[in-house]
KOLVEX-89463 format. One record per residue (C-alpha): residue number from 0; x, y, z. Coordinates in Angstrom, 2 decimals. Each point is the difference from the previous one (the first is absolute). Layout:
# residues N
NUM / X / Y / Z $
...
# end
This chain:
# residues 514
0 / 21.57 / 8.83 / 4.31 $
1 / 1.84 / -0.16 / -3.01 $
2 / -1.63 / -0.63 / -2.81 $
3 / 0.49 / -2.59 / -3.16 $
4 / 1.56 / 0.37 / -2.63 $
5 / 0.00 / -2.32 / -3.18 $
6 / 3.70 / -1.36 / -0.71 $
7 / 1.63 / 1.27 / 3.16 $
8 / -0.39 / -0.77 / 3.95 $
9 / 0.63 / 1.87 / 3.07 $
10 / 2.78 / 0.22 / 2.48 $
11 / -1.26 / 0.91 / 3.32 $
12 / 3.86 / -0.20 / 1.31 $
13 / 1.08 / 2.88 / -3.18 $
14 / -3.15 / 1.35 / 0.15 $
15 / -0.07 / 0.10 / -3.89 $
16 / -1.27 / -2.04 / -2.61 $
17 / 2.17 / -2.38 / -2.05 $
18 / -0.66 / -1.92 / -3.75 $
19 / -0.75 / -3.46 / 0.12 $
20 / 3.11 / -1.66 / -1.58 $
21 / 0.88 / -3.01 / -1.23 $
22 / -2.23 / -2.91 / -0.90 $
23 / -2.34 / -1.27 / 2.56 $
24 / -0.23 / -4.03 / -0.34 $
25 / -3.31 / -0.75 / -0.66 $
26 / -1.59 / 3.18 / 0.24 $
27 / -3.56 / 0.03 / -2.12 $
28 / -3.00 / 2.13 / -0.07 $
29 / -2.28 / -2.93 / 1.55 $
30 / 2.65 / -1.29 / 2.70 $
31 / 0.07 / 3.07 / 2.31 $
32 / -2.84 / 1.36 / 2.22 $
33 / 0.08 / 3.88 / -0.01 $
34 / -0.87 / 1.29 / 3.60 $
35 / -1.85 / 3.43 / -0.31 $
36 / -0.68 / 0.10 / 3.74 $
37 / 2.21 / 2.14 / 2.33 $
38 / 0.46 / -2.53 / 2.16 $
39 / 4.27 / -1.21 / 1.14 $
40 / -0.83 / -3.15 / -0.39 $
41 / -0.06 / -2.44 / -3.19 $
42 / -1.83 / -2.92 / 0.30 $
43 / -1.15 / -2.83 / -2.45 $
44 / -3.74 / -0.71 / -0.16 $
45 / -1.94 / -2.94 / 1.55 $
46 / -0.75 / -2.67 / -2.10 $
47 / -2.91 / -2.24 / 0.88 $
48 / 0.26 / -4.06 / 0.37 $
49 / -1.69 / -0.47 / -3.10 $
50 / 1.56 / 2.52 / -2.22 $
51 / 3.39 / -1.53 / 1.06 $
52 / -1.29 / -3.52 / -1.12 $
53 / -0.95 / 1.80 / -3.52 $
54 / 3.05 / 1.85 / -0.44 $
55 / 2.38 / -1.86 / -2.97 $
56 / 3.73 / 0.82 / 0.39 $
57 / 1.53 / 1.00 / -3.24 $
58 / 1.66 / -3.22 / -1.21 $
59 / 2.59 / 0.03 / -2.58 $
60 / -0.54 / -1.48 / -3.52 $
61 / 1.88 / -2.77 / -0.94 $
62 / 2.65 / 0.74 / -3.00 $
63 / 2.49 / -2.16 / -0.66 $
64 / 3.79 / 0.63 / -0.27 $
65 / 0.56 / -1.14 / -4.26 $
66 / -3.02 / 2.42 / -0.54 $
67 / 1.38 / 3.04 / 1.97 $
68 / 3.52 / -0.60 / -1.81 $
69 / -1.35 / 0.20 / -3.35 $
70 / -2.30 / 3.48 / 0.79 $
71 / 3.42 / 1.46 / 1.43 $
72 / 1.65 / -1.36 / -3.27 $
73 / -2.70 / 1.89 / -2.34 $
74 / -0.52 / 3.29 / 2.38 $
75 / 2.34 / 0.62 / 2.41 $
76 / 0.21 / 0.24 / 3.46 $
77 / -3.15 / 1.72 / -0.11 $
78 / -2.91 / -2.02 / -0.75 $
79 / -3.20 / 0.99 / -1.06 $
80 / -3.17 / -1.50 / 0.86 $
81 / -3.20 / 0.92 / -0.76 $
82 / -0.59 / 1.21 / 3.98 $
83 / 3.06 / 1.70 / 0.73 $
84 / 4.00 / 0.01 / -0.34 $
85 / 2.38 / -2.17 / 1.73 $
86 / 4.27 / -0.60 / 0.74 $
87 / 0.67 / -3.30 / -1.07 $
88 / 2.77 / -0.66 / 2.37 $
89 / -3.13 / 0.90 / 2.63 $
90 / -2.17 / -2.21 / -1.37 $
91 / 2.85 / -2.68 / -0.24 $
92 / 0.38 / 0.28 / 3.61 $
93 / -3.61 / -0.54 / 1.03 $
94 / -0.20 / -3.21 / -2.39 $
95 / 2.82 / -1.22 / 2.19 $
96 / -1.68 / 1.08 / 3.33 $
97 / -3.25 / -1.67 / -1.18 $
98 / 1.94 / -3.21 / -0.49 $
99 / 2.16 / -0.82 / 3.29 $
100 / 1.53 / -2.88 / 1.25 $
101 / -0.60 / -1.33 / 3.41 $
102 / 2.57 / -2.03 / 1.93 $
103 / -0.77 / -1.56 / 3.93 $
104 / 2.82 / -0.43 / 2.01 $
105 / -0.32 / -3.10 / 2.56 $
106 / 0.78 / 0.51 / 3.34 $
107 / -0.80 / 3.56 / 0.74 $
108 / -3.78 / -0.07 / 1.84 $
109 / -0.25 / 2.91 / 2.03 $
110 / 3.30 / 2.08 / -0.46 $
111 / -0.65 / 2.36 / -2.59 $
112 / -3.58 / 1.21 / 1.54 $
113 / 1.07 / 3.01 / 1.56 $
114 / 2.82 / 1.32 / -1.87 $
115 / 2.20 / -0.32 / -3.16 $
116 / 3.03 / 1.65 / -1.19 $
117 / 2.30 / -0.59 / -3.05 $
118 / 3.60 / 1.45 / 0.46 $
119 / 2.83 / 0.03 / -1.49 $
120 / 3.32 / -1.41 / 2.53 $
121 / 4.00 / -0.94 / -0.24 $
122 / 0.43 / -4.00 / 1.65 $
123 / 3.43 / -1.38 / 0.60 $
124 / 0.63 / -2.71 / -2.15 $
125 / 2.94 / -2.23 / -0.61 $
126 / 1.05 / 1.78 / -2.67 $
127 / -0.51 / 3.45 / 1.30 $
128 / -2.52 / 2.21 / 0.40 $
129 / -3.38 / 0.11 / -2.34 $
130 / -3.32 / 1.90 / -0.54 $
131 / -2.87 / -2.10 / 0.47 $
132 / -3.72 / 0.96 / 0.64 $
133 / -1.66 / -1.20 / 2.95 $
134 / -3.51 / -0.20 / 0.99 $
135 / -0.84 / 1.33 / 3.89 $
136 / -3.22 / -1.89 / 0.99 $
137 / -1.85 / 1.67 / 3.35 $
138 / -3.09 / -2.50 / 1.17 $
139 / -3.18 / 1.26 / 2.03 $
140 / 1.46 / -2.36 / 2.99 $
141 / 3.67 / 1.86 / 0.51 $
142 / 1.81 / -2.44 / -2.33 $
143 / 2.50 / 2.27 / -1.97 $
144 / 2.19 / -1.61 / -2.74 $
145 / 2.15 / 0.07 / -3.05 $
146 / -0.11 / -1.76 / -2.95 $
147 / 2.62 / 0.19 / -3.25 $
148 / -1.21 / 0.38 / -2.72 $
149 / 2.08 / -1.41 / -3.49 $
150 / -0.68 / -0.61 / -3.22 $
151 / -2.26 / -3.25 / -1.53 $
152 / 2.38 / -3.11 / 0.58 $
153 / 2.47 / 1.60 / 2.39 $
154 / 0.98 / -1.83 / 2.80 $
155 / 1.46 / 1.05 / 3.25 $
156 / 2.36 / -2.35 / 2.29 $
157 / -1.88 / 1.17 / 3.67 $
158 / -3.77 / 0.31 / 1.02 $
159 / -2.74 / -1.96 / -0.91 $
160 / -1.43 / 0.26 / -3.67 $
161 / -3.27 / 1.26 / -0.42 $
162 / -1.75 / -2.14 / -3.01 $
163 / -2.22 / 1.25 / -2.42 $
164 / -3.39 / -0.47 / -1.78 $
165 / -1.64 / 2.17 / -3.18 $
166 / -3.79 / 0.64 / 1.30 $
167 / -0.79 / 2.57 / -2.38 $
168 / -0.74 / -0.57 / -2.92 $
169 / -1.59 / -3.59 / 0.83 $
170 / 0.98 / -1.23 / -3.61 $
171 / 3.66 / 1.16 / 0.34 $
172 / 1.26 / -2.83 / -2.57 $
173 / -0.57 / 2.89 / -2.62 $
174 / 2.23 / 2.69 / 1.61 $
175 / 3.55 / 0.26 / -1.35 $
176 / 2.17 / -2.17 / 2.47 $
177 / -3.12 / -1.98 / 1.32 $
178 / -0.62 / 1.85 / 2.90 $
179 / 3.49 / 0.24 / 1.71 $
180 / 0.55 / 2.43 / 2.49 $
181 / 1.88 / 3.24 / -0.55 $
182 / 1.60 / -0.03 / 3.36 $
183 / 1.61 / -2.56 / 2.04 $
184 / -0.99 / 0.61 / 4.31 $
185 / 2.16 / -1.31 / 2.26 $
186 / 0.04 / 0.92 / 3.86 $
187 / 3.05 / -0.57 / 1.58 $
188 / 0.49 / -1.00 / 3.47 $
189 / 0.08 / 2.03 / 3.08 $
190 / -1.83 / 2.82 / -2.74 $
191 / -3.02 / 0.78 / 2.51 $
192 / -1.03 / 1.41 / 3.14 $
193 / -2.94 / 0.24 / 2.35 $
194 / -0.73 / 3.70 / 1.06 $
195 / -1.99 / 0.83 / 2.73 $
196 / -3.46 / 0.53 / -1.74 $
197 / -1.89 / 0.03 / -3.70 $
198 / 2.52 / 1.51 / -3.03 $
199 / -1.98 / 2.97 / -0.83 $
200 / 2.65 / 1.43 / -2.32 $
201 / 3.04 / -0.61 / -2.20 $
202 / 1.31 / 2.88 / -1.56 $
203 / 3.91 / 1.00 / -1.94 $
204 / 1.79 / 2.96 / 0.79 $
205 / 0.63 / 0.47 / -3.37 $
206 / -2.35 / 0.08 / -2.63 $
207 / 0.35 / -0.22 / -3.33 $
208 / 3.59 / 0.22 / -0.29 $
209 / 1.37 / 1.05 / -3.77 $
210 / 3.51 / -1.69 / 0.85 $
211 / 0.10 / -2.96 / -1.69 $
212 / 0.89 / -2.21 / 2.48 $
213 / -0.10 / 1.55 / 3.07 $
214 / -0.78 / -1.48 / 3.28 $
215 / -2.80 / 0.60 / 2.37 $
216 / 1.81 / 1.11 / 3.49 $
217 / -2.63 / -0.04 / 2.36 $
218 / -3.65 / -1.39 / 0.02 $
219 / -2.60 / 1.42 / 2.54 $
220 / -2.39 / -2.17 / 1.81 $
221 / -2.79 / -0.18 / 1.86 $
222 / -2.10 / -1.49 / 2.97 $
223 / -3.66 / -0.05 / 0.32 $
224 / 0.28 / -0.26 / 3.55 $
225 / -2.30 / -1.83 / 3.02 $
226 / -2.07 / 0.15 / 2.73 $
227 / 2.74 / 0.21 / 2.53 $
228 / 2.28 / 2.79 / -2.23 $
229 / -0.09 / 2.07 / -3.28 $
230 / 1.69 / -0.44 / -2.88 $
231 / 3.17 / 0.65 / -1.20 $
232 / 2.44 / 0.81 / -2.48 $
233 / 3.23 / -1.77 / -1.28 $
234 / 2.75 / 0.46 / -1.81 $
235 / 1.51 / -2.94 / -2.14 $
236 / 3.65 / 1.10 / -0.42 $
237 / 1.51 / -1.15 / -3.83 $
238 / 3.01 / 1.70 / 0.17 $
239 / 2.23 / -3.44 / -0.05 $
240 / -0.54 / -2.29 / -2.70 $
241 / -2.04 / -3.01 / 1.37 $
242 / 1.53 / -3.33 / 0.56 $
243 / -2.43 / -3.17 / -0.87 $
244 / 2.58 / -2.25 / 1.28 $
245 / -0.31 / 0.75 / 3.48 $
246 / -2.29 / -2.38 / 2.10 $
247 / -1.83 / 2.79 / 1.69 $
248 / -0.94 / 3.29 / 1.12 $
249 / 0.24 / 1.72 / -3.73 $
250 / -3.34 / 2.59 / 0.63 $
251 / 0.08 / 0.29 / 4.17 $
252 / 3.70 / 1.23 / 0.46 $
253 / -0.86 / 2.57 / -2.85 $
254 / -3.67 / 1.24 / 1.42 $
255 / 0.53 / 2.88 / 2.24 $
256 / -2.90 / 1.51 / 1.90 $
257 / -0.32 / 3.93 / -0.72 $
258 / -3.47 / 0.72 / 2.30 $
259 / -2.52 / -1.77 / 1.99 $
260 / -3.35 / 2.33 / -0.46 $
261 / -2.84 / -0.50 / 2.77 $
262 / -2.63 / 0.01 / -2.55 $
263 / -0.63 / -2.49 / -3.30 $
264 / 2.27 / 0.31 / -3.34 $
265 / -2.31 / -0.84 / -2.83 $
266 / 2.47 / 1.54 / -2.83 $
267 / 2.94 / 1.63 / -0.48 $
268 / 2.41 / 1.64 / -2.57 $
269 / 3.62 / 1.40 / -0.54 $
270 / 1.37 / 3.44 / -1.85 $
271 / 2.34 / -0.50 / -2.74 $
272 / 3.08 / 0.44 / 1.91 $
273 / -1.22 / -2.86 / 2.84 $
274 / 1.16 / 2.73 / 2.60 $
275 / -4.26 / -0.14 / 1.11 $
276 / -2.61 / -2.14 / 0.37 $
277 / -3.79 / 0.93 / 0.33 $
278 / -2.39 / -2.33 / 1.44 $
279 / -3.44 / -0.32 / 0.16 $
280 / -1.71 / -0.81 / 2.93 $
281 / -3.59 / -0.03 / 1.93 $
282 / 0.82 / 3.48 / 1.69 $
283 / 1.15 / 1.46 / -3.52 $
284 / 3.57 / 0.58 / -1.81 $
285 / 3.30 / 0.46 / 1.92 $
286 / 3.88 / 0.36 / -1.95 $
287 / 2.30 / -2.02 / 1.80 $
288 / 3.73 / 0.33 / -0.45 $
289 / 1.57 / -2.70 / -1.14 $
290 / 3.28 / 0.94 / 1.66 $
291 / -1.64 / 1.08 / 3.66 $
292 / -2.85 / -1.71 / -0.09 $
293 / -1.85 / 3.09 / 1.21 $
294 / -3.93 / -0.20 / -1.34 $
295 / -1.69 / 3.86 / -0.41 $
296 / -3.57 / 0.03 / -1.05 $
297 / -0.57 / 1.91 / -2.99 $
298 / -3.82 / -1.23 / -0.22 $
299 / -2.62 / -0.74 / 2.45 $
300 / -3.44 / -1.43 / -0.43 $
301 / -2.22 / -2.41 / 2.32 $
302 / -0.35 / -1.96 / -3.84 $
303 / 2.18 / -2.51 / -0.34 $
304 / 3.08 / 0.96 / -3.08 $
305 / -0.09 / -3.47 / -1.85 $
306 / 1.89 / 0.77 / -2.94 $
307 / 2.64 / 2.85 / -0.69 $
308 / 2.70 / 1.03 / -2.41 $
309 / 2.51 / 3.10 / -0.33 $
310 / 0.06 / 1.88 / -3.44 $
311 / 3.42 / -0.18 / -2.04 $
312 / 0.93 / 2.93 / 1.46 $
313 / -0.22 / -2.11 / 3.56 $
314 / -1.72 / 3.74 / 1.43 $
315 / -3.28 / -0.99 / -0.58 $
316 / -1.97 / -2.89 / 1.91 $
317 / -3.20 / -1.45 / -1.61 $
318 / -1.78 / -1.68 / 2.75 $
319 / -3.72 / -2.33 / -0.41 $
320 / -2.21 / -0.51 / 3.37 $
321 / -1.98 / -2.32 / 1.15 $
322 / -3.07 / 2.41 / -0.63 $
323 / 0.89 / 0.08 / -3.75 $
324 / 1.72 / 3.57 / -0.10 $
325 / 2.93 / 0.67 / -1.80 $
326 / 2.11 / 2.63 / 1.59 $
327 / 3.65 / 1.96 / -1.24 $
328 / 1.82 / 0.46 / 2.93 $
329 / 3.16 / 2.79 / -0.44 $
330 / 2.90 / -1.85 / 1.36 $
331 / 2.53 / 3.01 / -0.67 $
332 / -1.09 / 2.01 / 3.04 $
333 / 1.17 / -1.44 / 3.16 $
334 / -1.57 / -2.60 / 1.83 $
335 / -1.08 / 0.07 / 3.42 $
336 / 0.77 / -2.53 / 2.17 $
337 / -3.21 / 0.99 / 2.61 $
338 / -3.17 / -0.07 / -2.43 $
339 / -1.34 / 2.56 / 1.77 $
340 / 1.71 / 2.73 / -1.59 $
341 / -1.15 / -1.05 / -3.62 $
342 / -2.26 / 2.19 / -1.87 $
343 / -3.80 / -0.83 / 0.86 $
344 / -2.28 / -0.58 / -3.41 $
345 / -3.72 / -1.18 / 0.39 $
346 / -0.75 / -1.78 / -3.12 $
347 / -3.39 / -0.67 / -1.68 $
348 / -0.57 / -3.34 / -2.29 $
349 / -3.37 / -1.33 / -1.04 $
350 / -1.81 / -3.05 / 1.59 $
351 / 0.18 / -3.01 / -2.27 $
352 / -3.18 / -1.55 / 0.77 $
353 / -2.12 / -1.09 / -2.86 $
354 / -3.65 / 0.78 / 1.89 $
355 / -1.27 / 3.31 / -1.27 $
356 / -1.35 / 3.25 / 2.14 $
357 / -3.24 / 0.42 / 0.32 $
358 / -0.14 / 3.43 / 1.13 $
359 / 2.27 / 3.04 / 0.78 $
360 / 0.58 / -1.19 / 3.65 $
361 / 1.66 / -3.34 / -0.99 $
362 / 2.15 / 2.15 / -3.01 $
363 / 1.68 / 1.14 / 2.60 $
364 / 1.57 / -3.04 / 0.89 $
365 / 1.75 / -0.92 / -3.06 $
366 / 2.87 / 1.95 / 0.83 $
367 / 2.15 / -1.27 / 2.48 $
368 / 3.21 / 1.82 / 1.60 $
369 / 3.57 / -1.30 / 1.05 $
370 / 2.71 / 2.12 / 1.63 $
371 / 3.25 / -0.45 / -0.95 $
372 / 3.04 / 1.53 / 1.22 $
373 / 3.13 / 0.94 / -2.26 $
374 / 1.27 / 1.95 / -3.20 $
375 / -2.00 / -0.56 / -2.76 $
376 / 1.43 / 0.43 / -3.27 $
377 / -2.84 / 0.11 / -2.04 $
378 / -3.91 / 1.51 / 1.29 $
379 / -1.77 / -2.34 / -1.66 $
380 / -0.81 / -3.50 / 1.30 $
381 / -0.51 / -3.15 / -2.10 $
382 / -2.56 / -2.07 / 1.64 $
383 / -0.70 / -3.83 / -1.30 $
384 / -3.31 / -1.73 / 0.90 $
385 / 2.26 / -2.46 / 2.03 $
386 / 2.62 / -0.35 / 1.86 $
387 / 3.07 / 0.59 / -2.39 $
388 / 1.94 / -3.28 / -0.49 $
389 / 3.15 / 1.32 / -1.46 $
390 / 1.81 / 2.74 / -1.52 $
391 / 2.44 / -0.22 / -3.14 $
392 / 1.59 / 3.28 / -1.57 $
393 / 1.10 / -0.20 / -3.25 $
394 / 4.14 / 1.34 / -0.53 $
395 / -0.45 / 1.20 / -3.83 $
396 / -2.95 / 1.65 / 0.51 $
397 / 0.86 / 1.83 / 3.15 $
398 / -3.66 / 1.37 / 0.81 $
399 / -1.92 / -2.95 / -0.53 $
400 / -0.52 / -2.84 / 2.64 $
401 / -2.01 / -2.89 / 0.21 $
402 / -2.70 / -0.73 / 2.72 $
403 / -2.17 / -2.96 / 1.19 $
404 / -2.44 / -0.44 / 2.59 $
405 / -1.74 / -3.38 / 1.58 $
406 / -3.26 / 0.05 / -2.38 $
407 / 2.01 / -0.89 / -3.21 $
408 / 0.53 / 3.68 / -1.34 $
409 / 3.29 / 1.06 / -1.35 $
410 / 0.59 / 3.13 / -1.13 $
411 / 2.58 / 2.56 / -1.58 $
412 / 0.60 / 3.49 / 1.03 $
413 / 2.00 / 2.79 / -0.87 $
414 / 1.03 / 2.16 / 3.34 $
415 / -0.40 / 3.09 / -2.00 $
416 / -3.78 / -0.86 / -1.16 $
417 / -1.21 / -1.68 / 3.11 $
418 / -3.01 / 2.16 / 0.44 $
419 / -1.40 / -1.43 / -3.34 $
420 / 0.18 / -3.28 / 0.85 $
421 / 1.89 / -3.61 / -1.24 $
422 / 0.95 / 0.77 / -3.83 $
423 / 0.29 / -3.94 / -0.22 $
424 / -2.07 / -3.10 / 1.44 $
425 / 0.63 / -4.27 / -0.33 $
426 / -2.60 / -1.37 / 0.33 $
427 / -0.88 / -3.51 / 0.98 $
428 / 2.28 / -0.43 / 3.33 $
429 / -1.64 / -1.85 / 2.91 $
430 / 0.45 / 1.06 / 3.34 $
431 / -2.07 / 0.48 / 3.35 $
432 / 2.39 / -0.30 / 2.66 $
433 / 3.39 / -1.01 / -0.76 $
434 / 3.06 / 2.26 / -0.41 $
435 / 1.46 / -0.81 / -3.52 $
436 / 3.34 / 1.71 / -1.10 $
437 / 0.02 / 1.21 / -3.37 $
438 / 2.90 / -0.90 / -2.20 $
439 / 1.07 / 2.53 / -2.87 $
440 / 2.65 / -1.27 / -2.90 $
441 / 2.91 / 1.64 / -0.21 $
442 / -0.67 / 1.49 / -3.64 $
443 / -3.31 / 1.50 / 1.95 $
444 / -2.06 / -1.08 / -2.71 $
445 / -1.79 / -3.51 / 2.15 $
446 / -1.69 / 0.08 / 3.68 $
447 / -1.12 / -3.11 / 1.57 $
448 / -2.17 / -0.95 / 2.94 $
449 / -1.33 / -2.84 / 1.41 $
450 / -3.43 / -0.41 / 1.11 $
451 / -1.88 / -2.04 / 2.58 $
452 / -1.74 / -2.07 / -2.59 $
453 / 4.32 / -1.10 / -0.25 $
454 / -0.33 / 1.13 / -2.99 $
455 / 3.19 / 2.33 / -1.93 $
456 / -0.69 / 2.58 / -1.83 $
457 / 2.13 / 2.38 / -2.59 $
458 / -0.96 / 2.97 / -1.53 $
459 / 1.65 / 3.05 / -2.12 $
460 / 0.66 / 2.85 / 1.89 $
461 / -0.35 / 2.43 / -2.95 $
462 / -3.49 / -1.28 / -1.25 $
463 / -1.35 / -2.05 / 2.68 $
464 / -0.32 / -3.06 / -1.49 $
465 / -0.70 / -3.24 / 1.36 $
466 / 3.35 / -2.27 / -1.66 $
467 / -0.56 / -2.76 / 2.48 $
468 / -2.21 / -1.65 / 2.04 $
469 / 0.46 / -3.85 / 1.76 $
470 / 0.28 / -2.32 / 2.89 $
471 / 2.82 / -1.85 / 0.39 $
472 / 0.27 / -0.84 / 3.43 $
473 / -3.19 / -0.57 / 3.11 $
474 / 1.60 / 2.70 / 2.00 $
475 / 0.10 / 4.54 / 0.18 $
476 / 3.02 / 1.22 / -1.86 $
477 / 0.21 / 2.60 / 2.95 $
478 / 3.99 / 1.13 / -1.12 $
479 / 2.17 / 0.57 / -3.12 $
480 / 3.15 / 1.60 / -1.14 $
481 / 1.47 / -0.17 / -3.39 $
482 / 3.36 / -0.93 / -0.79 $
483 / 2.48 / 3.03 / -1.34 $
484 / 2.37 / -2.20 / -1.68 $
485 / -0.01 / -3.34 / -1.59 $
486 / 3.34 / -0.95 / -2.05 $
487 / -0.62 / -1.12 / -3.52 $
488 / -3.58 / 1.35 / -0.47 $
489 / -0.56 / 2.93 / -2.71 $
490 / -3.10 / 1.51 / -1.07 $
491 / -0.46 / 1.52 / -3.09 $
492 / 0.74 / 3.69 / -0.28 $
493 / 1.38 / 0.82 / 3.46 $
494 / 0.65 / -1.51 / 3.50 $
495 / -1.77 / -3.38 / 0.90 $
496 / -3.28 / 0.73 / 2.29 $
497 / 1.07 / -3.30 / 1.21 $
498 / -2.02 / -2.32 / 2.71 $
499 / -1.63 / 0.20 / 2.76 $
500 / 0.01 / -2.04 / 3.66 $
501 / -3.48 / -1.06 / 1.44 $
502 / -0.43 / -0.74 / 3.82 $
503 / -3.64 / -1.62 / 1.55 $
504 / 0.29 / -2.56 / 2.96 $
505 / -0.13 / -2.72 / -2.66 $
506 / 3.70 / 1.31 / -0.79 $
507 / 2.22 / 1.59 / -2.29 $
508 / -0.86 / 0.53 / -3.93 $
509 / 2.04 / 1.38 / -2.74 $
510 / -1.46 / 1.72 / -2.83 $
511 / 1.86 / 0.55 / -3.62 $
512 / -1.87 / 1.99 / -2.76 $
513 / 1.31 / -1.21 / -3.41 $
# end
C-alpha cells in the first residue's frame, strides 16, 4: 500500500504520486481526521445523542458594513485581526449572507417540493423575441410547472400573478425599499403538467454557461415512479422560444419521454454536452442516451443511489447510497447493458451503532460488507453514518465536493484526500430522515440547507461558519437552486452571487442577500 506523504497524494490510476496544488477551501489542521488504518474505507466517527446536543456550531460574529469599510480604508484588502487575516471582499460577502431577505410567494403550496430549476429561455413576444429567466417547479405529487421570473414591479399581460410578502426579517420597515420583492412570479396559463408519478429530479443540460446570454436547450427530468411501474426520464425540449400567449399545452407538447426503467429513479444528472443522462436508482446507476433512450448500467448495488452527480469532466460519476457510502463510479469505460458482466467488488464499511463491544466476539460485527458491481474510479470508499442525502461538487475547485447524510452532518471532501477524512464540517443542520438538497452559490463561497426543525441555514464554505440560522416558514425546505442571472444586481468586486429559490409544501420562497 502506498504510503503518505506530507504535501502530495497518490494516484492509484498513474501509479505515482502527485503535489497537492492549489488552495484547498477550508482546509485546517483541526478540520480533517487523519486515517492511519489500512483500511479502503473512510468513514466519519459516531457521535453520541448527547455530544450532538453539546456540540456549538461556529457562528459568525456580527460586524457591521460602515466598520468593515473604514478597516479596508486604513489597511487594505487585507485585514488584520488579532486571530488571524482576512479578504475584505470575503468578509463583505458573508455580512451580506448573514443578512438575507425573505420573500413568500402566494399561491404556490406544494409545487416546488420536489424539484427546482432556474434557467435561462427565449419567449415570443410582440415585439420579437427576448431572454427571460424562468423558474421550473417539479412537486412530490407529479405536478410539473413553469414560472417567469422578472424583475421587482414588472408585469406580464398572460398568467396569473403570484403576490408577494417579506417574512424575513420580521421588522422589514428598516430594509432599504421596505421589504419589496426582488422578483416578480407570474405563472402563465397552460405552464404545467401532471406526469405520471413524484418529480424526483430537474436538472439543465447545460451548466454554467459563460455565454452571456445563452439559452438552456434541453432540461432533463425525472419520475419517481409507482407501485404499478418505475420511473422515468423526460426530456423538456427548449429549442423554440416559448409562447405565453397560447391557451394551452406550452410544457406537454415539448416533454418527450426518453426511457421507462422497471426499477425506482431517485436522482439523476446530465454531462456537459446533454448527449447523456445518468440516473440513480434502487438497483444502482445506469447512462441513458438521451438520443436512443438506451439505459446501460454502469453501477450496481442492492443500496439504494439517492443522490448523484458527474464531475466537470462529465467521466466521472459520484454516487451516495442509501447505506451512507459514497462511491466514484468510472463512466469512461463502457457500460454494460446486462449487470452481470460488471466488475464484482465486496466492500467493507463500519456499523454505525452507538452500543459498544463488550468482547472480541461482538468486535467482529462492526464491520459490515456490501457488494457492488462496476468500475470504480477511486479504491477508497467514503462512508457517512447515514444515509447520504445529497451530493454537490464544487466547479472551481474541481476535487472538492460536498456531502450530506440524514443525521444533520455535512461535510467537505477532497477526492484526492479521501482516506483522511472531511477537511471541512457545518455544523448545526437538523436532519433524521428527510432528503434535503443542498444549494451552493454560484461564487462557491455560501451552502445552504434546510433542516427538519424548518429551519435555513448558511454557512462559509472556506471556514465553516455558521452566517445564518432562522425559521421563516412551518414547513422542510427539502429543495433549492440559485438563480445564475438577475439583471440590474452587482456585487462589489466581481459577479453578483445573486439569490436563491426555496421550495417546502408551504410553497415557493425567494431569497436575496444584500
Amino acid at each position: 500500500m502506498p504510503q503518505e506523504l506530507p504535501g502530495f497524494y497518490f494516484d492509484p490510476e498513474k501509479n505515482r504520486y502527485f503535489p497537492v496544488k492549489g488552495r484547498i477551501p477550508g482546509s485546517s489542521r483541526g478540520s480533517s481526521s487523519v486515517s492511519t488504518s489500512g483500511s479502503s474505507t473512510t468513514s466519519d466517527k459516531p457521535v453520541s445523542k448527547h455530544n450532538q446536543q453539546v456540540k456549538v456550531p461556529c457562528r459568525r460574529i456580527r460586524i457591521k458594513t460602515a466598520k468593515l469599510l473604514q478597516v479596508r480604508e486604513l489597511c487594505g484588502n487585507v485585514i488584520t485581526s488579532h486571530k488571524r487575516k482576512c479578504n475584505f471582499q470575503e468578509e463583505y460577502q458573508k455580512i451580506q449572507a448573514s443578512q438575507p431577505m425573505v420573500w413568500k410567494y402566494h399561491k404556490t403550496g406544494r409545487i416546488g417540493d420536489g424539484a427546482l430549476e432556474h434557467i435561462y429561455v427565449n419567449i415570443d413576444m410582440a415585439d420579437g423575441l427576448t431572454g427571460t429567466d424562468v423558474l421550473l417547479a417539479g412537486s412530490a405529487n407529479g405536478y410539473l410547472s413553469l414560472h417567469h421570473v422578472g424583475k421587482a414591479g414588472q408585469q406580464f399581460a398572460y398568467g396569473v400573478n403570484c403576490m408577494s410578502d417579506c417574512v424575513w426579517p420580521i421588522n422589514n420597515e428598516i430594509q432599504l425599499g421596505s421589504g419589496k420583492a426582488r422578483c416578480h412570479l407570474q405563472s402563465p396559463a397552460g405552464a404545467s403538467i401532471h406526469m405520471s408519478s413524484n418529480i424526483s429530479s430537474i436538472k439543465n443540460s447545460v451548466k454554467h454557461s459563460s455565454t452571456e446570454g445563452s439559452v438552456m436547450r434541453n432540461v432533463l427530468v425525472t419520475t419517481l415512479g409507482s407501485e404499478t411501474s418505475g420511473g422515468s426520464v423526460y426530456v423538456l425540449n427548449l429549442n423554440e422560444p416559448l409562447d405565453f400567449n397560447l391557451s394551452s399545452h406550452i410544457l406537454s407538447r415539448r416533454m418527450r419521454e426518453v426511457a421507462c426503467l422497471n426499477c425506482t429513479v431517485w436522482t439523476a444528472d446530465c454531462n456537459s454536452d446533454g448527449s447523456q443522462a445518468v440516473v440513480g436508482t434502487n438497483l444502482g446507476a445506469a447512462l441513458v442516451n438521451l438520443e436512443t433512450g438506451v439505459p446501460s448500467w454502469v453501477f450496481r448495488s442492492k443500496s439504494d443511489v439517492l443522490s448523484l452527480q458527474f464531475d466537470s469532466s462529465g467521466q466521472i460519476v459520484l454516487c451516495g447510497l442509501r447505506n451512507g457510502a459514497i462511491v466514484t463510479v468510472d463512466a469512461r469505460q463502457k457500460p454494460e447493458v446486462f449487470s452481470g458482466r460488471l466488475t464484482r467488488h465486496l466492500i467493507s464499511y463500519p456499523s454505525h451503532g452507538t452500543s459498544k463491544p463488550s468482547s472480541r466476539t461482538t468486535q467482529n460485527f462492526t464491520k459490515r460488507w456490501f457488494e457492488l458491481k462496476g468500475n470504480l474510479f477511486h479504491p477508497h470508499i467514503i462512508s457517512m453514518p447515514s444515509s447520504i442525502s445529497c451530493l454537490a461538487s464544487l466547479q472551481l475547485y474541481e476535487q472538492h465536493f460536498l456531502a450530506s447524510s440524514m443525521d444533520g452532518l455535512i461535510r467537505l471532501y477532497d477526492h484526492r484526500l479521501v482516506q483522511r477524512g472531511p477537511i471541512q464540517s457545518y455544523e448545526g443542520n437538523v436532519n433524521s430522515h428527510t432528503r434535503i438538497q443542498l444549494g451552493v452559490d454560484p461564487c462557491e463561497r455560501i451552502v445552504m440547507s434546510g433542516g427538519e426543525d424548518c429551519k435555513l441555514r448558511l454557512w462559509s464554505i472556506k471556514s465553516g461558519e455558521l452566517l445564518f440560522e432562522d425559521k421563516f416558514m412551518n414547513s422542510i425546505p427539502s429543495t433549492v437552486c440559485w438563480s445564475k442571472k438577475l439583471p440590474g444586481v452587482q456585487v462589489y468586486g466581481q459577479e453578483p452571487c445573486l439569490g436563491a429559490w426555496l421550495g417546502s409544501q408551504e410553497g415557493l420562497f425567494y431569497m436575496h442577500c444584500s
